[in-house]
C-alpha positions as CSV (number, residue, x, y, z in Angstrom):
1,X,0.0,0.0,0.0
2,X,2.9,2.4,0.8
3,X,4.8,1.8,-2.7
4,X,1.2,2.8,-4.1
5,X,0.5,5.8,-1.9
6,X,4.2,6.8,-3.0
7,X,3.6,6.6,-6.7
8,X,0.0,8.2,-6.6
9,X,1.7,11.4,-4.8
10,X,4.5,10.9,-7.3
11,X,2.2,11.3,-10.5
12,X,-0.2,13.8,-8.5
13,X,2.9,16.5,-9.1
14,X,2.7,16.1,-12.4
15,X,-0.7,15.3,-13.8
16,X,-2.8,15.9,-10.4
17,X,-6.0,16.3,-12.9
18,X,-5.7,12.8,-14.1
19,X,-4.3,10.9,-11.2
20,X,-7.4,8.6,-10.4
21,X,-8.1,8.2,-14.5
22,X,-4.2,7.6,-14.4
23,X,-4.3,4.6,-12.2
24,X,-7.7,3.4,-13.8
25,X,-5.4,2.9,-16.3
26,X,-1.9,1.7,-14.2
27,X,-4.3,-0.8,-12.8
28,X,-5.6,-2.1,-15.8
29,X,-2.7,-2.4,-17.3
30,X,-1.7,-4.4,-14.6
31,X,-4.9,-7.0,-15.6
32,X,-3.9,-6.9,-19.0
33,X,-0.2,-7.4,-18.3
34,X,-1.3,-10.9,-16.4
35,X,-4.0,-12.1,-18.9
36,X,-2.3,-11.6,-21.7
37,X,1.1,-13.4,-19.9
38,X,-1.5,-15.7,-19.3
39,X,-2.4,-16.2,-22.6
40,X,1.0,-16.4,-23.6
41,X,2.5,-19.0,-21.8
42,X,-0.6,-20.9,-22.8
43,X,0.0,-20.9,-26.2
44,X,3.9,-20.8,-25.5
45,X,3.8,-24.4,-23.9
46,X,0.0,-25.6,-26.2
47,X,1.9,-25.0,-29.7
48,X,4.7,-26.2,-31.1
49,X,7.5,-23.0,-31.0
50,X,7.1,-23.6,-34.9
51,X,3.4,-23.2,-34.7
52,X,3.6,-20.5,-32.4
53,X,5.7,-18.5,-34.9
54,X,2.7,-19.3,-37.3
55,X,0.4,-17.6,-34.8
56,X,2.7,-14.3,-34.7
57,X,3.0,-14.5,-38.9
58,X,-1.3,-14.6,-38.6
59,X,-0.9,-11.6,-36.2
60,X,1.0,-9.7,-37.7
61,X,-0.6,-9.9,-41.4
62,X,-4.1,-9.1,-39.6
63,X,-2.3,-6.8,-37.3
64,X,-1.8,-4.4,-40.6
65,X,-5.3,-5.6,-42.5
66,X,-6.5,-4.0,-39.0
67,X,-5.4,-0.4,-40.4
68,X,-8.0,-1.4,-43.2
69,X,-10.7,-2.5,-41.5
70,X,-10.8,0.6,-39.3
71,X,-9.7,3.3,-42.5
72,X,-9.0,6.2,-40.4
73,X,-12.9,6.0,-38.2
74,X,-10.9,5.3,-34.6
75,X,-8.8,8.4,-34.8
76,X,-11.6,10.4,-35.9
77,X,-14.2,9.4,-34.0
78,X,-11.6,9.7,-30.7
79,X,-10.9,13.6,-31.9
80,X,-14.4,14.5,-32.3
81,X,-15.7,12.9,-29.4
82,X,-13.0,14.5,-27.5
83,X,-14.7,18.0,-28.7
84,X,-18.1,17.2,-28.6
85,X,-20.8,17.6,-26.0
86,X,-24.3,16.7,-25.6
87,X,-25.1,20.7,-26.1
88,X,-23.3,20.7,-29.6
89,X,-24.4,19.5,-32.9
90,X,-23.3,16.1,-33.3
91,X,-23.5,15.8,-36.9
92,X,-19.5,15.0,-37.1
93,X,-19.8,12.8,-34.9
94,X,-22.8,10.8,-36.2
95,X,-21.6,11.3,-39.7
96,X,-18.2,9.2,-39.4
97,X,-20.1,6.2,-37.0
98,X,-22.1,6.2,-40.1
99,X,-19.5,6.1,-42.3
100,X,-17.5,3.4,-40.1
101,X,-20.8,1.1,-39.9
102,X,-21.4,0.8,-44.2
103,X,-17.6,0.2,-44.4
104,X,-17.3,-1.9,-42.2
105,X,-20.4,-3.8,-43.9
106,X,-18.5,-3.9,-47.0
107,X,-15.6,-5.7,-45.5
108,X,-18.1,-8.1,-43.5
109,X,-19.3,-9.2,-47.1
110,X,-16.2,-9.1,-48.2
111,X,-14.3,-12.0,-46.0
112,X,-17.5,-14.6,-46.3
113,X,-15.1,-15.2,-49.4
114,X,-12.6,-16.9,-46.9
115,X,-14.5,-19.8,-46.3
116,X,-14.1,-21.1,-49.7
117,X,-10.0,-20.4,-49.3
118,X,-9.4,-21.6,-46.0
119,X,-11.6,-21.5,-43.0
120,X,-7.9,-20.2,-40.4
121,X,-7.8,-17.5,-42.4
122,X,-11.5,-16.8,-42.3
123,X,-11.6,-17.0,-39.1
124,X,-8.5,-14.8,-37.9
125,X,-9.9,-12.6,-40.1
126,X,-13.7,-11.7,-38.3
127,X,-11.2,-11.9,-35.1
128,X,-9.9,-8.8,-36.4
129,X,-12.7,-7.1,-37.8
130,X,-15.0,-7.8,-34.8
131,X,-11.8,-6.0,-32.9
132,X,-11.9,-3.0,-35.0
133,X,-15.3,-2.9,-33.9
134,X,-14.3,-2.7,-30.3
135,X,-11.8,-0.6,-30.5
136,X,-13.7,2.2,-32.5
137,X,-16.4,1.9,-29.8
138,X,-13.6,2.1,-27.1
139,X,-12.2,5.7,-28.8
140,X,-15.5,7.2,-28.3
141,X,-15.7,6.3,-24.6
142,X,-11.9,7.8,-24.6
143,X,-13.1,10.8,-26.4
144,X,-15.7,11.5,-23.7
145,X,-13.1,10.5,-20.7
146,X,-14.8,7.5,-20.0
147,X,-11.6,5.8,-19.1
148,X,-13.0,3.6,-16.9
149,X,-15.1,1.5,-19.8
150,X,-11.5,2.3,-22.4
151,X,-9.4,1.4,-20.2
152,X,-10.7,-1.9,-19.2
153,X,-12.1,-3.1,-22.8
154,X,-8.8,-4.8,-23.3
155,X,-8.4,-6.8,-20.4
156,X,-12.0,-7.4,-20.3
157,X,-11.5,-9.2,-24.0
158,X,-8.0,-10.6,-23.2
159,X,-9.4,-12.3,-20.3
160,X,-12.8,-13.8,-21.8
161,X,-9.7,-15.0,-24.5
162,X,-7.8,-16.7,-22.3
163,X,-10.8,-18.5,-20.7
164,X,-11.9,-19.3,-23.8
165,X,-9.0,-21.1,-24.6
166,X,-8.4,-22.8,-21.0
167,X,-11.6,-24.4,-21.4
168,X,-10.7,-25.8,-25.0
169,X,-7.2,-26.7,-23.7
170,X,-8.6,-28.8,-20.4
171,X,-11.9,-30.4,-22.3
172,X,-9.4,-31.5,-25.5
173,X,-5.9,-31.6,-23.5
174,X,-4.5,-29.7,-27.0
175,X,-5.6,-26.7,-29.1
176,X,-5.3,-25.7,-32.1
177,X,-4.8,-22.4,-33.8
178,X,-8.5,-22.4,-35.2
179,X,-9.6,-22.8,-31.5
180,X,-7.4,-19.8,-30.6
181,X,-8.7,-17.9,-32.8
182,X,-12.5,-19.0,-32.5
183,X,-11.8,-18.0,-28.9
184,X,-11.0,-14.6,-29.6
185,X,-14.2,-14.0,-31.6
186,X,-16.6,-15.2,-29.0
187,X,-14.4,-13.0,-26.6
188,X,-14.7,-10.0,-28.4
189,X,-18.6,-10.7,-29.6
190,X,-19.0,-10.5,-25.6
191,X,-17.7,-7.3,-25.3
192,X,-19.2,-5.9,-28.7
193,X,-22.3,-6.3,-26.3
194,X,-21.3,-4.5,-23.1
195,X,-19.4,-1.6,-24.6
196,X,-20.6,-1.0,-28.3
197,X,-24.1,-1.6,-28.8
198,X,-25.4,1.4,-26.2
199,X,-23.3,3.6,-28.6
200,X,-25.2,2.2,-31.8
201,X,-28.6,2.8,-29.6
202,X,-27.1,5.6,-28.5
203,X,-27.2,7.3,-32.4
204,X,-29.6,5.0,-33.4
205,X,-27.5,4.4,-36.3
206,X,-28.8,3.8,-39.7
207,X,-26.0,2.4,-42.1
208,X,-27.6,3.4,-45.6
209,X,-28.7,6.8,-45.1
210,X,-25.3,7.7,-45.5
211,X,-23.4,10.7,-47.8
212,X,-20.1,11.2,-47.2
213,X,-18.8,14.6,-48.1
214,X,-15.1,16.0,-49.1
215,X,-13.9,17.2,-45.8
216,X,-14.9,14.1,-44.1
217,X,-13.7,11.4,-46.7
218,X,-10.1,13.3,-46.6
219,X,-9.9,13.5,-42.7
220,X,-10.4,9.5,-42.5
221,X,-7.9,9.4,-45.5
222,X,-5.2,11.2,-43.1
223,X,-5.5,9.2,-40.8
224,X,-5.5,6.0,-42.9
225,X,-2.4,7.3,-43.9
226,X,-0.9,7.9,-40.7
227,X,-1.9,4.3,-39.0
228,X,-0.6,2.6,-42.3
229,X,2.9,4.9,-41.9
230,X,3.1,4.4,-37.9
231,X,1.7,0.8,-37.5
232,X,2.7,-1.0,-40.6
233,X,6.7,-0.6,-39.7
234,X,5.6,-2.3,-36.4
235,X,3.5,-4.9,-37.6
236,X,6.0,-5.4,-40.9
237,X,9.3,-6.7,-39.2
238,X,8.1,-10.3,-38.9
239,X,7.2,-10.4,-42.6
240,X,10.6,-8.9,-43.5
241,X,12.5,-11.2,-41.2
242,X,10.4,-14.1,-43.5
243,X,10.9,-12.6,-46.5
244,X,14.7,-12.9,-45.6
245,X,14.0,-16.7,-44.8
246,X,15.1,-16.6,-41.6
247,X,13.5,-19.3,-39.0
248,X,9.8,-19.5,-37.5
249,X,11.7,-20.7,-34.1
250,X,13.7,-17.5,-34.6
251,X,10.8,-15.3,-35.7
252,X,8.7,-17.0,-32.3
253,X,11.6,-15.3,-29.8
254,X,10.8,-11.4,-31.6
255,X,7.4,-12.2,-31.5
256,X,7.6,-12.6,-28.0
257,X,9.5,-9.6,-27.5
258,X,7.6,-7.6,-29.2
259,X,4.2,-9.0,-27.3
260,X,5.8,-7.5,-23.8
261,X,6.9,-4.4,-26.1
262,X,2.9,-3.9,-26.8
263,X,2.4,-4.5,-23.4
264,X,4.7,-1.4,-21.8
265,X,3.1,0.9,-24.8
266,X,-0.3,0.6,-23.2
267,X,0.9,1.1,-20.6
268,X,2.0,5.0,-21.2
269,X,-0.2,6.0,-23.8
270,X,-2.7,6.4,-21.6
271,X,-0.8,9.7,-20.4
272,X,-1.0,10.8,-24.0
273,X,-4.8,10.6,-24.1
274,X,-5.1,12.7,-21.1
275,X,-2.5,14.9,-22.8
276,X,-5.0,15.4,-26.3
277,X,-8.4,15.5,-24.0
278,X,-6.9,18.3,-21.9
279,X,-6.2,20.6,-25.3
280,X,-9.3,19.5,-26.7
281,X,-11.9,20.2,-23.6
282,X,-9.9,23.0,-21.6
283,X,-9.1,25.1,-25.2
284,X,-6.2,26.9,-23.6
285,X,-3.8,25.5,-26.6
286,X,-0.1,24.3,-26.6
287,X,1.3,27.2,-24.2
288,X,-1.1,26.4,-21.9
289,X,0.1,22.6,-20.9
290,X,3.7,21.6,-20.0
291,X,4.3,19.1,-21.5
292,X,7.2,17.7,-19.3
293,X,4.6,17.2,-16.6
294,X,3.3,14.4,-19.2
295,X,6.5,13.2,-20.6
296,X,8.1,12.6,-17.4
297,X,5.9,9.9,-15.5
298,X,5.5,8.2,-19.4
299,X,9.2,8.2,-19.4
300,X,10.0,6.8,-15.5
301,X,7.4,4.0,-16.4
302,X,9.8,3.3,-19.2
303,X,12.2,2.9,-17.4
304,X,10.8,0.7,-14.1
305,X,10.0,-1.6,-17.2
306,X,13.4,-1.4,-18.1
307,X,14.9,-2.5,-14.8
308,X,11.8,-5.0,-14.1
309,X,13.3,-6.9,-17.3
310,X,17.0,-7.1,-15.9
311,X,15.9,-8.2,-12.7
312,X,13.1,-10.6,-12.9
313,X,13.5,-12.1,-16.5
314,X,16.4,-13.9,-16.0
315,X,14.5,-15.2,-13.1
316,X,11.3,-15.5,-14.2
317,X,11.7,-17.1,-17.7
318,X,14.1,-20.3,-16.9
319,X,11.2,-21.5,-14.7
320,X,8.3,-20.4,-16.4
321,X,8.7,-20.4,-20.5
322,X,12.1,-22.2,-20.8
323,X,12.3,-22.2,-24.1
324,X,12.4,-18.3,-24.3
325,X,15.4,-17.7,-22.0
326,X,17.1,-16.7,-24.9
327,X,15.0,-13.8,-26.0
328,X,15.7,-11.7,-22.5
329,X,18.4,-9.4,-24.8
330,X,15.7,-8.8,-27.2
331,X,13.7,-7.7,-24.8
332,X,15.9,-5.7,-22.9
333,X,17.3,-4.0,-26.3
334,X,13.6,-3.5,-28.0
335,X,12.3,-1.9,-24.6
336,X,15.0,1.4,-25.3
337,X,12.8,2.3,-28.5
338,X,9.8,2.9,-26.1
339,X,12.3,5.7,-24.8
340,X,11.6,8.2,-28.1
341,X,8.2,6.6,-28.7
342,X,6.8,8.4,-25.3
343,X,8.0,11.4,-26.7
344,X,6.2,11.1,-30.4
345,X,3.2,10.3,-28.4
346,X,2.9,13.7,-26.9
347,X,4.2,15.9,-30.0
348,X,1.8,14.2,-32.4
349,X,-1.3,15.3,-29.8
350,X,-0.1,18.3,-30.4
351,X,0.1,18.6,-34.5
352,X,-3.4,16.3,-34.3
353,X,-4.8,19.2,-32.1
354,X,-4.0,21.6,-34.6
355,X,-5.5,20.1,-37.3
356,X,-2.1,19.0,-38.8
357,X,-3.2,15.7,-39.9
358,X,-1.7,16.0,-43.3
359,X,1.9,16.9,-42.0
360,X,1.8,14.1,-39.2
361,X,1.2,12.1,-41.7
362,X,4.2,13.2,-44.2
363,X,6.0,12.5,-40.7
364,X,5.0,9.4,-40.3
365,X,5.3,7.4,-44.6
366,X,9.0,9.4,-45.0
367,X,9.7,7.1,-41.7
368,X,7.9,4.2,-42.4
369,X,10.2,4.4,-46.0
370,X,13.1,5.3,-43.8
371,X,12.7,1.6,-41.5
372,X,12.2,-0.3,-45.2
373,X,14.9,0.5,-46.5
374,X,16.7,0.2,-43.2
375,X,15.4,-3.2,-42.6
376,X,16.5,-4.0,-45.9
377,X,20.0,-3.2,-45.6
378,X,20.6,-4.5,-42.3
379,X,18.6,-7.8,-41.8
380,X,20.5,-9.5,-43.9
381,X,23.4,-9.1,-42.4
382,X,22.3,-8.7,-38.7
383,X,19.0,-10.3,-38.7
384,X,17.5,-9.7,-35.1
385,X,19.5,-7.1,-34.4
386,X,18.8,-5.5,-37.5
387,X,15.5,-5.4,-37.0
388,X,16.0,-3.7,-33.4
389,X,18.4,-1.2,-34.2
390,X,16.3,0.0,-36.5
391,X,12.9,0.0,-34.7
392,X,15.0,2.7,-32.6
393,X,16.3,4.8,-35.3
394,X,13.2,4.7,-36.6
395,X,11.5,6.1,-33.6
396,X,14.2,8.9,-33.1
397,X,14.1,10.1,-36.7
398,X,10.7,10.4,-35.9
399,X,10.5,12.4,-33.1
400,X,13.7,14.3,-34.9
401,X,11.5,15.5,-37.6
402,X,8.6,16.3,-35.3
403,X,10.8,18.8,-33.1
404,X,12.0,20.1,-35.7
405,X,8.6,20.9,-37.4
406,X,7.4,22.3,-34.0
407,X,10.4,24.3,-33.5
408,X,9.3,25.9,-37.5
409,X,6.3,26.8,-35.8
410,X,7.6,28.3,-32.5
């Protein structure tokens, strides 16, 4: 209780607005952090280590058809619902759930195709889009500071996952990737219920009594083009270290990595939501906020995560996923690109606050073409390492060329 008293009064000196919505937040985290470790050394000691790199291939290829399901509507619905209020016109608003509900129909119709290919692939595939639904619906309870229902979406769905696949793993005593995955849907289907369908009711939203216009259409289109830029260098690495042929057992270990990666980064972007809703619903601009008092608790989490890893993993793994020890170094060197990523979190707020979507997202394709062509030049040579060194370099040209543009405009 004292180490938790310590960090609340730690965190109160720098965001004391957000403190409680913080810790909603540290503490779900905490959840998530369990059930998905949960879920991991599940499937870590269920499937083969061959298999398993299977499952991260699936992940990540989804992972990036993700950015396509969702085309820009999470981003946009999050900023507007960030500015709206039950006072104003909610035409925006209603406009783009409108807009996310026919495309999403579209794909819907689309995958039933799957079935005649392969039914894994059909089925990873309404995995994902039924969590594009959930997360959309989760960025408008984020929008409106509902962190309490966003924050605990996540765990809610890893954990129904998890049971899901307990159940299949004690009634069958194996499971299969299909399984895995069929889990995942019924998870997510559960928490469609709870946290998406009021919104629908909510708007009472009608899918075909929709027009989009110019300004809308282009706004989803930035942002498109910004989760393609920032997510698809994340999501890409395993295909690149395929495409260079190296090893599914080898491929399994940065999967891993990157899992406990994922973890730590939602872990601190929290902070940069609080950071966006306080521009958005207080209206006193940039100059108004210091933005050290964010940046500084994002960056000490980093950090305790940091030193967590050197202490406990070589503890922890031995004994619990054996045939992982040797992916504590990939941990421990993937965990220092979280360092600059805390920082892009914060100075993107601010160009997304100013209605800079267009140059975020020049920001964000010349550094996705800045980690191809890195990738490409050092994976063959380094392979693993490659692929970490330039996750990092990636993340600090980033946040290069968004000081620099802020510095333009100071």
């Amino acid at each position: 209780m004292k180490v938790i008293s310590g960090m609340k009064s730690y965190f109160k000196q720098f965001i004391p607005s957000t403190t409680s919505s913080f810790f909603i937040y540290f503490l779900s985290a905490i959840l998530n952090l369990l059930v998905s470790y949960g879920l991991l050394v599940l499937l870590l000691r269920a499937l083969p280590k061959a298999q398993y790199g299977q499952y991260g291939l699936y992940i990540s290829v989804f992972s990036m058809l993700l950015i396509l399901f969702n085309f820009g509507h999470k981003e946009v619905i999050f900023k507007f619902s960030s500015q709206f209020n039950v006072e104003d016109d909610s035409s925006k608003l209603l406009n783009t759930f409108r807009s996310f509900s026919l495309w999403n129909l579209v794909i819907f119709i689309a995958i039933q195709g799957l079935l005649l290919i392969d039914i894994t692939w059909y089925i990873v595939a309404m995995a994902f889009l039924l969590n594009s639904w959930l997360i959309t619906g989760v960025a408008y309870h984020r929008g409106q500071a509902d962190y309490r229902l966003d924050a605990f979406a996540l765990p809610m769905q890893r954990s129904f996952w998890l049971i899901g696949c307990i159940a299949i793993y004690f009634i069958l005593d194996e499971i299969s990737l299909n399984q895995v995955f069929f889990a995942a849907v019924v998870a997510t289907i559960m928490c469609l219920l709870y946290i998406v369908l009021p919104i629908f009711n909510q708007f009472k939203l009608v899918v075909f009594n929709h027009k989009y216009d110019s300004t809308q259409v282009k706004l989803l289109f930035n942002f498109f083009i910004i989760e393609i830029a920032s997510v698809f260098y994340l999501k890409s690495d395993i295909l690149l270290l395929r495409l260079f042929d190296l090893d599914l057992a080898i491929i399994a270990d940065y999967f891993f990595a990157i899992q406990l990666f994922e973890i730590i980064a939602l872990i601190i972007m929290p902070i940069g939501y609080f950071y966006f809703n306080a521009l958005s619903k207080k209206n006193n601009g940039i100059e108004g906020l210091n933005l050290k008092k964010y940046l500084f608790p994002m960056l000490g989490i980093v950090v305790c995560a940091h030193l967590g890893v050197l202490l406990l993993a070589p503890i922890i793994f031995p004994v619990v996923i054996p045939n992982y020890s040797s992916s504590i170094n990939t941990v421990l060197l993937i965990i220092f690109s979280l360092y600059p990523v805390a920082i892009n979190i914060l100075l993107s707020s601010q160009l997304i606050f100013e209605n800079k979507e267009v140059l975020y997202a020049k920001v964000c394709f010349t550094a996705l073409v800045f980690n191809l062509i890195l990738n490409a030049l050092l994976i063959p040579n380094f392979e693993i390492q490659g692929v970490l060194l330039t996750k990092f370099l990636t993340e600090c040209f980033i946040t290069l060329l968004l000081l620099k543009i802020l510095h333009k405009k100071t």
